[in-house]
C-alpha positions as CSV (number, residue, x, y, z in Angstrom):
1,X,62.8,-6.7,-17.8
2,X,61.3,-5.3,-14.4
3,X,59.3,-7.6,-12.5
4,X,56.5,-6.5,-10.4
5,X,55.2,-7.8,-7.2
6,X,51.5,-9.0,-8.0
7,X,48.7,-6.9,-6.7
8,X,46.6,-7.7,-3.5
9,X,43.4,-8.1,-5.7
10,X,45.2,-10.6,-7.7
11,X,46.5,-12.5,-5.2
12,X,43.2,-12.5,-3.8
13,X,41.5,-13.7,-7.0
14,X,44.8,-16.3,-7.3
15,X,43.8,-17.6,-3.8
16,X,40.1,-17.6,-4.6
17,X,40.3,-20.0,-7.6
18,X,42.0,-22.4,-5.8
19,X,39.9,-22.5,-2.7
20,X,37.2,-23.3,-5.6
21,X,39.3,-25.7,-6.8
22,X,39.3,-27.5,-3.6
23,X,35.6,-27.3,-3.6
24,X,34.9,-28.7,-7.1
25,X,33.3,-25.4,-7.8
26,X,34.1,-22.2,-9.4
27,X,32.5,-18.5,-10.0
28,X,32.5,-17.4,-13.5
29,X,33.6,-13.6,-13.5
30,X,33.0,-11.1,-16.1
31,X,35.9,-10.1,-18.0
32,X,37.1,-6.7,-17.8
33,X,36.1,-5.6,-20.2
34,X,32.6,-6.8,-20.4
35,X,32.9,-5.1,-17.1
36,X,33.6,-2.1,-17.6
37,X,31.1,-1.9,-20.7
38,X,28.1,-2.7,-18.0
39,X,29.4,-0.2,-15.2
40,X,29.5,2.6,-17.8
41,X,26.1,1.5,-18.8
42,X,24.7,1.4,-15.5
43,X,26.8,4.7,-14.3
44,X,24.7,6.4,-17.1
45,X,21.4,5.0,-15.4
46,X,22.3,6.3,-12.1
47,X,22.8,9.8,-13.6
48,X,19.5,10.0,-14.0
49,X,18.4,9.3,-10.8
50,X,17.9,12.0,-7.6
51,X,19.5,11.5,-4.4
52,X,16.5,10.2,-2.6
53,X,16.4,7.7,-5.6
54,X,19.8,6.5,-4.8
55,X,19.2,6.4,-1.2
56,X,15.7,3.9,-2.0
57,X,17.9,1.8,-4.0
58,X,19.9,0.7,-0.4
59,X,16.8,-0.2,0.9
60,X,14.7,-3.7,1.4
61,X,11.6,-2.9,3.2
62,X,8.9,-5.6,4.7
63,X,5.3,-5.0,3.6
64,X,1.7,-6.4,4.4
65,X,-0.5,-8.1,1.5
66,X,-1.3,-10.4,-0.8
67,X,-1.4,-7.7,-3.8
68,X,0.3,-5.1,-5.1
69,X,-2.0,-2.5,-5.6
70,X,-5.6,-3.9,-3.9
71,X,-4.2,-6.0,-0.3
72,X,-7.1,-6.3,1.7
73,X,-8.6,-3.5,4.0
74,X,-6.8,-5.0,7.2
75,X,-3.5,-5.2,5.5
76,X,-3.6,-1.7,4.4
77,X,-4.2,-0.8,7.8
78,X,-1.5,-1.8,8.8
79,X,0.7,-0.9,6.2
80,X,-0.7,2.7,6.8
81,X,0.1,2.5,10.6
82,X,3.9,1.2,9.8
83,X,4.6,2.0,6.5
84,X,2.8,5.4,6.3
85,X,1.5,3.9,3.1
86,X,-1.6,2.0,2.0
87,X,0.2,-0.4,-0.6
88,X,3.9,-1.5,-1.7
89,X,2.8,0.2,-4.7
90,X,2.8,3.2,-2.6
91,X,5.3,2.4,-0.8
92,X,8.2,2.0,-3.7
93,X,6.6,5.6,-5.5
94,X,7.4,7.2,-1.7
95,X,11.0,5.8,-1.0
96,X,11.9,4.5,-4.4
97,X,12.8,1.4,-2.7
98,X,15.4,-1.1,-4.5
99,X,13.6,-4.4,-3.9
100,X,11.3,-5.7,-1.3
101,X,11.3,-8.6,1.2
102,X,8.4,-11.7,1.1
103,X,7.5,-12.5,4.1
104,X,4.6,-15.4,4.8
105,X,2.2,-16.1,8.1
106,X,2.2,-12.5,9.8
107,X,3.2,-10.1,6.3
108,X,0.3,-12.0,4.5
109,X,2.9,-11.6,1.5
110,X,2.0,-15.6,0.4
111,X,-0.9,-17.1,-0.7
112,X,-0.2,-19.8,-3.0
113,X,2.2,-19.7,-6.2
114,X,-0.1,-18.0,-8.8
115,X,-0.6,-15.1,-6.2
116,X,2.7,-14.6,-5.8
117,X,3.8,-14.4,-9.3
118,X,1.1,-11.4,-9.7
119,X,2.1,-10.1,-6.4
120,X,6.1,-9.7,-8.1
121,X,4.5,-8.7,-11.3
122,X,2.4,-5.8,-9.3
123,X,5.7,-4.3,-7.6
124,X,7.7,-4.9,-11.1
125,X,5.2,-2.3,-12.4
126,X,5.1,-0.1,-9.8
127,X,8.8,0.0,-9.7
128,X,8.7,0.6,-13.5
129,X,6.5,3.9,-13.0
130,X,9.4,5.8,-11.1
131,X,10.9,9.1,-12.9
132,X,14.1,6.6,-13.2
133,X,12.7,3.1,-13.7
134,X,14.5,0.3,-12.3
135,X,13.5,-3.0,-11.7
136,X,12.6,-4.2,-8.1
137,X,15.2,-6.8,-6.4
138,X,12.6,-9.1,-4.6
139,X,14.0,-11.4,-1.8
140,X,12.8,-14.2,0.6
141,X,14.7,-16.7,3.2
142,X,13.6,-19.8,1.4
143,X,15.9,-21.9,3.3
144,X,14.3,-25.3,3.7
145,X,13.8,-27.3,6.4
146,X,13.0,-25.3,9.9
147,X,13.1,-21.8,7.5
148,X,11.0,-21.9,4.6
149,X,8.6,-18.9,3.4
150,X,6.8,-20.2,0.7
151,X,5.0,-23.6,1.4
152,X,1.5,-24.8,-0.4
153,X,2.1,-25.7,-4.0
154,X,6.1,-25.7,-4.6
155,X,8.4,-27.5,-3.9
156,X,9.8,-28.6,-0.6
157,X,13.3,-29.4,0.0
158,X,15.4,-30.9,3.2
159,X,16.9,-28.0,5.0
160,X,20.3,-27.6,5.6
161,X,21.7,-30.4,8.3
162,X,19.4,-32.5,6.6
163,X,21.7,-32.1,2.9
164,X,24.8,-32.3,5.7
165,X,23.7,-35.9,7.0
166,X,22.8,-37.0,3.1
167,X,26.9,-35.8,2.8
168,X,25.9,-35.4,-1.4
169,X,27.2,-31.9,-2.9
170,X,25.5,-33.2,-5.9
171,X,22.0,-33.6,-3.6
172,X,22.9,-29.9,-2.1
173,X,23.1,-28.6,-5.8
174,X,20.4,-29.7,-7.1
175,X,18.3,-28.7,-4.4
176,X,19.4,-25.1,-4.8
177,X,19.1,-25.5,-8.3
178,X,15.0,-26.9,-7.9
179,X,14.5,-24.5,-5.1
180,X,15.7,-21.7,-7.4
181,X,14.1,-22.4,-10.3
182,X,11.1,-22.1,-8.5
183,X,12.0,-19.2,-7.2
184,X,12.5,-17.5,-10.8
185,X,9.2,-18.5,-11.8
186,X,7.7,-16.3,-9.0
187,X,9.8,-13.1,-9.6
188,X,12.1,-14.1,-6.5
189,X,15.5,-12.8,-7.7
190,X,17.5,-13.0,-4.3
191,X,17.4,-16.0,-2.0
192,X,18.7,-15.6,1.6
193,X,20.9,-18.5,1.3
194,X,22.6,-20.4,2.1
195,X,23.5,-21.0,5.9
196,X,27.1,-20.6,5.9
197,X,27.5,-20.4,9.9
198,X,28.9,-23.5,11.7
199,X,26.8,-24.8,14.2
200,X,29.6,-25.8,16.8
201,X,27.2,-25.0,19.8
202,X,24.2,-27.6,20.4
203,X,22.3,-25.1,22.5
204,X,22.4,-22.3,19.6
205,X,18.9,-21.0,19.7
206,X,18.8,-19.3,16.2
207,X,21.0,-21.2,13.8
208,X,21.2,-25.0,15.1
209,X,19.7,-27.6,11.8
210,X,19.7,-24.5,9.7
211,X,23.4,-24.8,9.5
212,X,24.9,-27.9,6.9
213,X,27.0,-29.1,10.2
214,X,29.9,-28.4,12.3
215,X,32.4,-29.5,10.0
216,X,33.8,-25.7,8.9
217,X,35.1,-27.9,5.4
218,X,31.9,-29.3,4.9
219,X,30.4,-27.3,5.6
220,X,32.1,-24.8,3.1
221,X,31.4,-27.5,0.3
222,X,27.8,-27.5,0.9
223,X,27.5,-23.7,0.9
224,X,29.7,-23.7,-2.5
225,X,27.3,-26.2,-4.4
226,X,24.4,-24.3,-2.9
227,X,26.0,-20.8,-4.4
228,X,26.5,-22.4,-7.2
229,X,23.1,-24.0,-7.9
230,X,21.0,-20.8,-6.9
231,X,23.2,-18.6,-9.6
232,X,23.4,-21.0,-12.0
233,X,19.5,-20.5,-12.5
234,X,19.7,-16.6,-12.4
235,X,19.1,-16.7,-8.5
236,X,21.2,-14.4,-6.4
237,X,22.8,-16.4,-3.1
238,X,23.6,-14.9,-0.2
239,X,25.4,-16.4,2.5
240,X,24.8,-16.1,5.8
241,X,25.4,-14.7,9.3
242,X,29.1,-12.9,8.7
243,X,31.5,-13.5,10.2
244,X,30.1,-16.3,11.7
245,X,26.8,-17.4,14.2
246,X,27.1,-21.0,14.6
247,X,29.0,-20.5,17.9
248,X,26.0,-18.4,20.2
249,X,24.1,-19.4,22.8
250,X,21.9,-16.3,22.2
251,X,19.6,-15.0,19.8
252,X,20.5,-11.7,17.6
253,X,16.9,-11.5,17.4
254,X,16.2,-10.8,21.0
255,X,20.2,-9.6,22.1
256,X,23.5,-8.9,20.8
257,X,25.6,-12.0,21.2
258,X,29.3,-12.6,21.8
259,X,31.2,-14.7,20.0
260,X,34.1,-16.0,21.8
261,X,36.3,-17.4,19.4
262,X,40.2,-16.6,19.0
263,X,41.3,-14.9,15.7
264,X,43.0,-18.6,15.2
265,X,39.6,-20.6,16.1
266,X,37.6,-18.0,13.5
267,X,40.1,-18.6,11.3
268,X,39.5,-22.3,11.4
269,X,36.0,-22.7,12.6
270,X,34.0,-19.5,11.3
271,X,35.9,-18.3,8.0
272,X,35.9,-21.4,5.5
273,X,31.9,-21.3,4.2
274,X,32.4,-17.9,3.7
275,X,35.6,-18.4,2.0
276,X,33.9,-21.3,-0.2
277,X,31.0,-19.4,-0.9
278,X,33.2,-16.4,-1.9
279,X,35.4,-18.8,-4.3
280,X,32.4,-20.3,-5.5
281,X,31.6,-16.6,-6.6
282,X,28.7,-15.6,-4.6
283,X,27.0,-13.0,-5.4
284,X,25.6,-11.4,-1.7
285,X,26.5,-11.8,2.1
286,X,25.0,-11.1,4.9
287,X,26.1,-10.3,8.1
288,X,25.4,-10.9,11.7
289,X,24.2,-8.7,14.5
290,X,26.9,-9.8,17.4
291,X,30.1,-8.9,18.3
292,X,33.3,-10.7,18.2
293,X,36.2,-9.1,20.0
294,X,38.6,-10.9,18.1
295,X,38.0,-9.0,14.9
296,X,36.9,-6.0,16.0
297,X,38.1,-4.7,19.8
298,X,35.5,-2.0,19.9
299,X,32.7,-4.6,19.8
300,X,30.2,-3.0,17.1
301,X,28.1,-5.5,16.2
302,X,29.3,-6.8,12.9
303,X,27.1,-5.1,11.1
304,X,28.4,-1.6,12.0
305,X,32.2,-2.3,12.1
306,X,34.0,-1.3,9.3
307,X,36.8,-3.4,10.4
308,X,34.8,-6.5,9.7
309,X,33.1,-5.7,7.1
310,X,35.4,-3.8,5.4
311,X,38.4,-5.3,6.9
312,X,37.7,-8.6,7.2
313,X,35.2,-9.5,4.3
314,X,36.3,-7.3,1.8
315,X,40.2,-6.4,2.0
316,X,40.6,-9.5,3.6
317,X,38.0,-12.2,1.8
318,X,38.9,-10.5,-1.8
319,X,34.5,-10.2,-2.0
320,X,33.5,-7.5,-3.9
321,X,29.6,-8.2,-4.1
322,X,26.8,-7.4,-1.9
323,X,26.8,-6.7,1.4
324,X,23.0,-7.0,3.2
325,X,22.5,-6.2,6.7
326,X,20.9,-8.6,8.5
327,X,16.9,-7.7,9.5
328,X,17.2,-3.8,10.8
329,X,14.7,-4.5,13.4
330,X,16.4,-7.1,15.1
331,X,17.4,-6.6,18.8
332,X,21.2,-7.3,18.0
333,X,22.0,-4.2,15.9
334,X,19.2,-1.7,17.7
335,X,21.1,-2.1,21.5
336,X,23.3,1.2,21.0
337,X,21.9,3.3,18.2
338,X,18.6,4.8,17.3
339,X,16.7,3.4,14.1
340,X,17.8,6.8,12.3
341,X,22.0,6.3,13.2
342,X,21.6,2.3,12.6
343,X,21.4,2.4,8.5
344,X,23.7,5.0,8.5
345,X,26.6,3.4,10.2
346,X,25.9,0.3,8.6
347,X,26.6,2.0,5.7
348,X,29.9,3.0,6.9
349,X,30.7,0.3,7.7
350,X,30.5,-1.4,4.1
351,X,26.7,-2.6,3.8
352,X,25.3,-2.2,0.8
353,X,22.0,-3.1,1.2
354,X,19.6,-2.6,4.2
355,X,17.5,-5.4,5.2
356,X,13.7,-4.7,6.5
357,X,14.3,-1.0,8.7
358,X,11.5,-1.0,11.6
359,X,10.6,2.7,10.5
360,X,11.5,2.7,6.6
361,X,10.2,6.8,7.1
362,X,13.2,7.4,9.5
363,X,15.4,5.0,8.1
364,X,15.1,6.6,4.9
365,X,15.4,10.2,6.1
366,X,18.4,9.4,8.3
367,X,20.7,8.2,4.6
368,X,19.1,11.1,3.3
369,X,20.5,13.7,5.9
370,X,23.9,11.6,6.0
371,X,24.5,12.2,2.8
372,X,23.8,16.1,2.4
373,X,26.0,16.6,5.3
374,X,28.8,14.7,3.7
375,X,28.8,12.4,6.5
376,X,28.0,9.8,3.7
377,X,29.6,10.9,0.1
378,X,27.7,10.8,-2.5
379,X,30.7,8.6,-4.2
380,X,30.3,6.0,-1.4
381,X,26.5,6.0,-1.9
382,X,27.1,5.3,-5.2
383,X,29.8,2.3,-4.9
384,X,26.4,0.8,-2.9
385,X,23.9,1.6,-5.8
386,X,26.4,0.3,-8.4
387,X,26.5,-3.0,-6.7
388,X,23.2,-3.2,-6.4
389,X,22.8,-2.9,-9.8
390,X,25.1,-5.0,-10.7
391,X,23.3,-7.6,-8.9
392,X,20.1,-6.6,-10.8
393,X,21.6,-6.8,-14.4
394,X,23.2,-9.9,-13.6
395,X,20.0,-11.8,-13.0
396,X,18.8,-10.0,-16.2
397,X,16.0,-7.8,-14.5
398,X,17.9,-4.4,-16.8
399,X,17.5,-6.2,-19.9
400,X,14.6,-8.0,-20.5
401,X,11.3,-8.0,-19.2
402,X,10.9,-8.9,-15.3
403,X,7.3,-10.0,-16.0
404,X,6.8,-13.8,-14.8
405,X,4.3,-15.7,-16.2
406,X,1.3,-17.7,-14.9
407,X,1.5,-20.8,-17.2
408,X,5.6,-20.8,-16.1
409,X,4.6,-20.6,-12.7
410,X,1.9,-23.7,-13.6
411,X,4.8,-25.7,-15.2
412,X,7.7,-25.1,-13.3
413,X,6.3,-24.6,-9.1
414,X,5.9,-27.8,-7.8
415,X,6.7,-30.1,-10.6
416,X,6.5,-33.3,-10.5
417,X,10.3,-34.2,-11.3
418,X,11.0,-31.3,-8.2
419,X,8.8,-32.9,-5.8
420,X,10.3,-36.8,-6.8
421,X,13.7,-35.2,-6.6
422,X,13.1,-33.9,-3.4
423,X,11.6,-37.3,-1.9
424,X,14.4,-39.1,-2.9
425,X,17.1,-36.7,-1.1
426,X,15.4,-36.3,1.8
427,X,15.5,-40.6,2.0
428,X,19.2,-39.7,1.5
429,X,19.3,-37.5,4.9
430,X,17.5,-39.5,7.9
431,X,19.9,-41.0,9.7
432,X,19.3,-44.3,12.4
433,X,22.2,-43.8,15.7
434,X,20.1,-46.6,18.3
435,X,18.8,-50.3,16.3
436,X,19.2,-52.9,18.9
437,X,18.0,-56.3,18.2
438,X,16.7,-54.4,14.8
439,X,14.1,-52.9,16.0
440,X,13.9,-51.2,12.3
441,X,13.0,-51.9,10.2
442,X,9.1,-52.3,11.5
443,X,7.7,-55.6,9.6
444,X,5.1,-55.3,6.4
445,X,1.4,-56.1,7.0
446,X,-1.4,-54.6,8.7
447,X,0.4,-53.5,12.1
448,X,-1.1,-51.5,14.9
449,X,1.2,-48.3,15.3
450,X,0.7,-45.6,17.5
451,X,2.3,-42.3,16.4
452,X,2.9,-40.3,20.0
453,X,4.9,-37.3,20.7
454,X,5.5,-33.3,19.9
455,X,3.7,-32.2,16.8
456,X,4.9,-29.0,15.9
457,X,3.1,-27.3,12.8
458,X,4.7,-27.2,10.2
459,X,6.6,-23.8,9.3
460,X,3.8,-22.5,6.4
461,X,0.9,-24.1,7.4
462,X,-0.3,-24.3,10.7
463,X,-3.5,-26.3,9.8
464,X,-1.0,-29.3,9.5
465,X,1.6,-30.6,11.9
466,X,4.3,-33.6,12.5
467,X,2.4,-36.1,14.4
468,X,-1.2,-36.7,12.0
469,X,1.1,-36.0,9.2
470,X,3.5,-38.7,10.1
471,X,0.9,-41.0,10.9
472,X,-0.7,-40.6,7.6
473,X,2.9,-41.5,5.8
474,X,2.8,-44.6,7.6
475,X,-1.0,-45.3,6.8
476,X,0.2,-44.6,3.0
477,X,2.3,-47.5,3.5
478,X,0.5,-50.0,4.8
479,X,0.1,-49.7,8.4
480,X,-2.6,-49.0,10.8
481,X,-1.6,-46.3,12.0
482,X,-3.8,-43.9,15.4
483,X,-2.2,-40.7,16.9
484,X,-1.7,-38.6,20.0
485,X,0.0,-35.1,19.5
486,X,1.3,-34.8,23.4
487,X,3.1,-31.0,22.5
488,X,6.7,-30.1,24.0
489,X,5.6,-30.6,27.6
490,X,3.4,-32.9,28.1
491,X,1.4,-32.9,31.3
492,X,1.0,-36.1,33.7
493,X,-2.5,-36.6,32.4
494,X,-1.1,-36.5,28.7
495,X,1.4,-39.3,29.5
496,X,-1.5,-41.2,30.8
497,X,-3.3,-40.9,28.0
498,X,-0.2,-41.7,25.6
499,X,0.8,-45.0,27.8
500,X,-3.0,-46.1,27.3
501,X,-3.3,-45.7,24.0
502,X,0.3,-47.5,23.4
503,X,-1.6,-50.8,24.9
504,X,-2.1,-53.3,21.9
505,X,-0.2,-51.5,19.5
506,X,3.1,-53.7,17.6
507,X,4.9,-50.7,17.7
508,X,5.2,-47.1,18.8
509,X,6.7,-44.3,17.1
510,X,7.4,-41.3,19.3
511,X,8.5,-37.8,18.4
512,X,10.6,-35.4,20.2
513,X,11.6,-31.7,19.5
514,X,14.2,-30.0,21.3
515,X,14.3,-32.8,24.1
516,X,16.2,-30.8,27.3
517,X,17.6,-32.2,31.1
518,X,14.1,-30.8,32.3
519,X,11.4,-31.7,29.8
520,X,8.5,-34.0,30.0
521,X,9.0,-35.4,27.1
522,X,11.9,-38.1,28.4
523,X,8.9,-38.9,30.7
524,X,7.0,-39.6,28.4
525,X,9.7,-41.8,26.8
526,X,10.4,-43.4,29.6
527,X,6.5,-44.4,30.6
528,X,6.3,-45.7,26.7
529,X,9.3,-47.6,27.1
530,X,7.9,-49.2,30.9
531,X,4.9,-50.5,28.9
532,X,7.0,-52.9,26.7
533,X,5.6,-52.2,23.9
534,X,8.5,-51.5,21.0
535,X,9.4,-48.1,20.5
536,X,10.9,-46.4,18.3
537,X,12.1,-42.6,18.7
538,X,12.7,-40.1,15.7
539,X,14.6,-36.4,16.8
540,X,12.1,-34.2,14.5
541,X,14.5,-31.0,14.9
542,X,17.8,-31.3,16.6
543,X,19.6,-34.3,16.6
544,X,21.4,-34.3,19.8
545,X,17.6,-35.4,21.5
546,X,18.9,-39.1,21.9
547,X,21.4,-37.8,24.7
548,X,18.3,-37.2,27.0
549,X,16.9,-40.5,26.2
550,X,18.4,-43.8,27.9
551,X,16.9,-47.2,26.8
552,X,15.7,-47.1,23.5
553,X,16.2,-49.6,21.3
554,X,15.8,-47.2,17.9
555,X,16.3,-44.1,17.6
556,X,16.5,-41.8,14.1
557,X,16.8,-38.4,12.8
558,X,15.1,-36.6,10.7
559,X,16.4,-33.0,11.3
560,X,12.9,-31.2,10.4
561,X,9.5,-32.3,10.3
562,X,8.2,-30.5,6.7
563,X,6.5,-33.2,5.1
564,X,9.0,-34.0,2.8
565,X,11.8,-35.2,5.4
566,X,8.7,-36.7,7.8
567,X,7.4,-38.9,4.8
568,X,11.3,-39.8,4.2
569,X,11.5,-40.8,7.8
570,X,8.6,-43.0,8.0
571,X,9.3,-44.8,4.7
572,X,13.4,-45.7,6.2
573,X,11.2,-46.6,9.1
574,X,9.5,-49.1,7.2
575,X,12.4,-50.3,5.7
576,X,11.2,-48.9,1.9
577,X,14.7,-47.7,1.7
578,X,17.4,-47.9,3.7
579,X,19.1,-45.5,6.0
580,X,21.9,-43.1,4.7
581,X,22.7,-40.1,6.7
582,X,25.6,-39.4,8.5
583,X,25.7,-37.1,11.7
584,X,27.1,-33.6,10.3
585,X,27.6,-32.9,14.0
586,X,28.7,-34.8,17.4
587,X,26.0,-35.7,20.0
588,X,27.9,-35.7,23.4
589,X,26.4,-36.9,26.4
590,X,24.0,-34.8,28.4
591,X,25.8,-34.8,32.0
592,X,29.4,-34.8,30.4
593,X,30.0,-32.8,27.1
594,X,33.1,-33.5,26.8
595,X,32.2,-37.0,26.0
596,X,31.1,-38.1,22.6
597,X,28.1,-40.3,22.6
598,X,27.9,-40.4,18.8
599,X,31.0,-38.3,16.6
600,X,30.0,-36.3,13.8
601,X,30.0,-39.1,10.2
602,X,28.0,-41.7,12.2
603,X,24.9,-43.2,10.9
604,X,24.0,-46.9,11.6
605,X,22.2,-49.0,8.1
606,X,20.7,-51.7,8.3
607,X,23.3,-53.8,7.0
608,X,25.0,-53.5,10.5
């Protein structure tokens, strides 16, 4: 009996399962021949459709409004002036787009949840009045934490450094599972996460507590249960930046950054997430606009190199999903190539799908001429729309209705259980590195607290930010608690003000955000500190603040300040639960990096 070698796909999918294995989590594959049943199905729907058809399908375009069909006069303004188009009604009968991209603040996209059930409803039935009908793919970066789209009335959730100090898989899946089931109730199909990157560089500007740590294993566990929680509620995943952004001091949306990593050190540091989140069967990646020399000589950005993508992700990785640029009208990808050449090469290269193009006219057109030169096949345009289906079918949008409902939306957004759920694994998260003498917990009663510091708004609702909010947790539990929002750099004047209002109090509680060897705010620290009055610091962004700040006698972190992680914060504070989070990342010291103030796994409770 002849015995032959095993194929590179199967040793792929052989390698896969146990990488899952390791993880605790496995993707669930179709057989082949439910397979091959669905790809004949959906080959016979793509017969139908024309060539500019196919060519919308590739594309995820940005849009301005709260409505489908009626967004108000200044919205279609501008969609007229960008878009060329009054409406995304108008906009997916022009281009035949394959799903569209939610946006909140400057698209106007989101309102509040009822709205944007109607608003998916509204582009389901415009996308259902093509010659071809197919369903619309609508996405969103509903991250959590620093990145969060859709705010008043559901659910918010601890971002990702936050879940990597709580160190629970279970918490991370059930976040992704609350956060996606919310999603679903909207007509969100496709949720741009998780993070997968490794944030390895404490100056990253773009990725920093949006990463789960920089721990490449843990981090690969947390973006596994995260896959796994999203698609187990008919969400797609997608992980995020490929082949890796955790190591950049520079931001893809305003440059094309360098990654500097040995083929070895990606190996090690960059590749596990994405080879978790691939074993845990995910069902999208995205990739990075930056170059790393390591993988690819010629240094395309990621996005255009078929040696990554291709290469790397696919022959490489075994994935065989979704591939979705990054945002087309980011810096990174737009530093060599006009907008016309850029979705063309990315397709190329082995995107599938093409992320928000700046001119969705010229974007368009370009695919379109690629492809009746030959430049593009048609057969490799339709690998792209056959994923892409794929994608749609499996989160059930080609055989049932992709109506939501309102009372679903009533029931399920925001739910009391969610919001409980949430509060309790954000408590889970903060983590306390200073407690001298125990300064925390503050005593119970009636004390005087002053709650000082940088009050940034919070990411979907600018009418609120950290320091009244935080100051109204701590009046929900007891205290009497004043503020003073000093902002990122506070002036002398400011610091006056904040050192005279300290005077009386039992205890302040000061903020920082993104503390540097320059900024004001360790002035102000200090000054508070001079007055002897207690005080007790919380890190509301990046956890490595404390290495800028000598003499405190407490010092926590809370890794965001939504209200969910702020109200978490102030109740550990108060010593209504204890303190749990571990560092997912190393603090070193501010004049010597190479020195470890506090190692990644640290956390103090109060039992020490």
């Amino acid at each position: 009996m002849q015995v032959r070698n095993p194929s590179r796909r199967a040793v792929l999918a052989s390698a896969t399962v146990a990488a899952a294995s390791a993880t605790g989590v496995v993707g669930v594959t179709a057989t082949p021949a439910v397979a091959h049943g669905r790809d004949r199905r959906l080959r016979a729907l793509m017969s139908r459709m024309s060539v500019e058809a196919k060519v919308g399908q590739l594309f995820v375009p940005y849009f301005y409004g709260t409505s489908a069909t009626s967004p108000s006069q200044f919205d279609q303004d501008r969609n007229l002036k960008e878009l060329g188009v009054r409406t995304v009604a108008e906009l997916i009968a022009k281009y035949h787009v394959g799903g569209v991209v939610y946006f909140s603040g400057w698209a106007n996209n989101i309102q509040d949840p009822r709205q944007v059930a109607e608003l998916s409803n509204g582009v389901q039935r415009a996308s259902l009045a093509l010659p071809t009908p197919v369903p619309a793919l609508i996405s969103v970066d509903q991250e959590h934490g620093a990145n969060v789209r859709i705010g008043s009335g559901a659910t918010q959730l601890p971002g990702a450094m936050a879940l990597g100090a709580g160190r629970s898989y279970s918490d991370a899946w059930t976040a992704a599972r609350i956060s996606g089931t919310e999603l679903a109730a909207l007509g969100i199909h496709q949720n741009f996460a998780p993070v997968a990157d490794v944030n390895v560089d404490p100056a990253n500007p773009v990725i920093n507590v949006r990463s789960f740590g920089a721990d490449a294993r843990d981090v690969g566990r947390m973006v596994a249960a995260q896959v796994t929680g999203y698609q187990q509620v008919g969400v797609v995943a997608c992980a995020k930046h490929f082949p890796g952004h955790g190591d950049t001091g520079e931001d893809s949306h305003t440059g094309l950054p360098v990654i500097t990593h040995s083929r070895e050190e990606w190996d090690r540091i960059d590749a596990p997430p994405f080879r978790a989140a691939i074993a845990a069967g995910v069902d999208s990646v995205m990739t990075a606009h930056l170059q790393v020399p390591a993988l690819d000589p010629s240094n395309e950005p990621a996005t255009l190199s078929p040696t990554i993508l291709q290469g790397v992700l696919r022959d490489e990785l075994g994935f065989e999903g979704v591939i979705v640029t990054d945002a087309l009208n980011m810096r990174g990808v737009r530093t060599k190539y006009g907008d016309d050449r850029v979705p063309v090469l990315a397709l190329r290269a082995g995107a599938d799908q093409l992320l928000f193009p700046p001119d969705i006219a010229v974007a368009h057109q370009g695919v379109l001429t690629a492809v009746r030169s030959g430049e593009i096949s048609e057969e490799r345009l339709d690998e792209s729309v056959l994923r892409i289906l794929r994608l749609k079918d499996k989160a059930g949008l080609l055989s049932g209705s992709p109506y939501v409902s309102p009372k679903e939306v009533d029931r399920v957004v925001g739910a009391r259980g969610h919001r409980i759920a949430a509060a309790r694994i954000a408590e889970r998260t903060t983590t306390l590195l200073v407690n001298e003498g125990g300064a925390v917990p503050l005593r119970r009663g009636r004390q005087k607290l002053l709650v000082v510091g940088a009050s940034p708004a919070f990411p979907t609702d600018a009418t609120r930010s950290t320091v009244p909010e935080l100051a109204a947790a701590f009046e929900a539990l007891g205290y009497r608690a004043t503020h003073l929002a000093t902002g990122p750099a506070p002036d002398a004047a400011k610091i006056d003000e904040a050192v005279a209002a300290a005077r009386g109090r039992d205890a302040v509680v000061v903020t920082t955000d993104n503390v540097g060897a320059t900024s004001a705010q360790r002035t102000l620290v200090a000054r508070l500190l001079a007055t002897g009055v207690p005080v007790i610091h919380l890190a509301v962004r990046n956890p490595y603040d404390i290495a800028h700040l000598g003499g405190v006698r407490a010092s926590l972190a809370a890794y965001c300040w939504t209200e969910v992680e702020l109200h978490a914060a102030a109740r550990v504070i108060a010593g209504r639960v204890g303190p749990r989070g571990r560092l997912p990342v190393p603090v070193q010291r501010a004049d010597d990096p190479a020195e470890v103030l506090f190692p990644t796994g640290y956390g103090l409770s109060y039992d020490d």
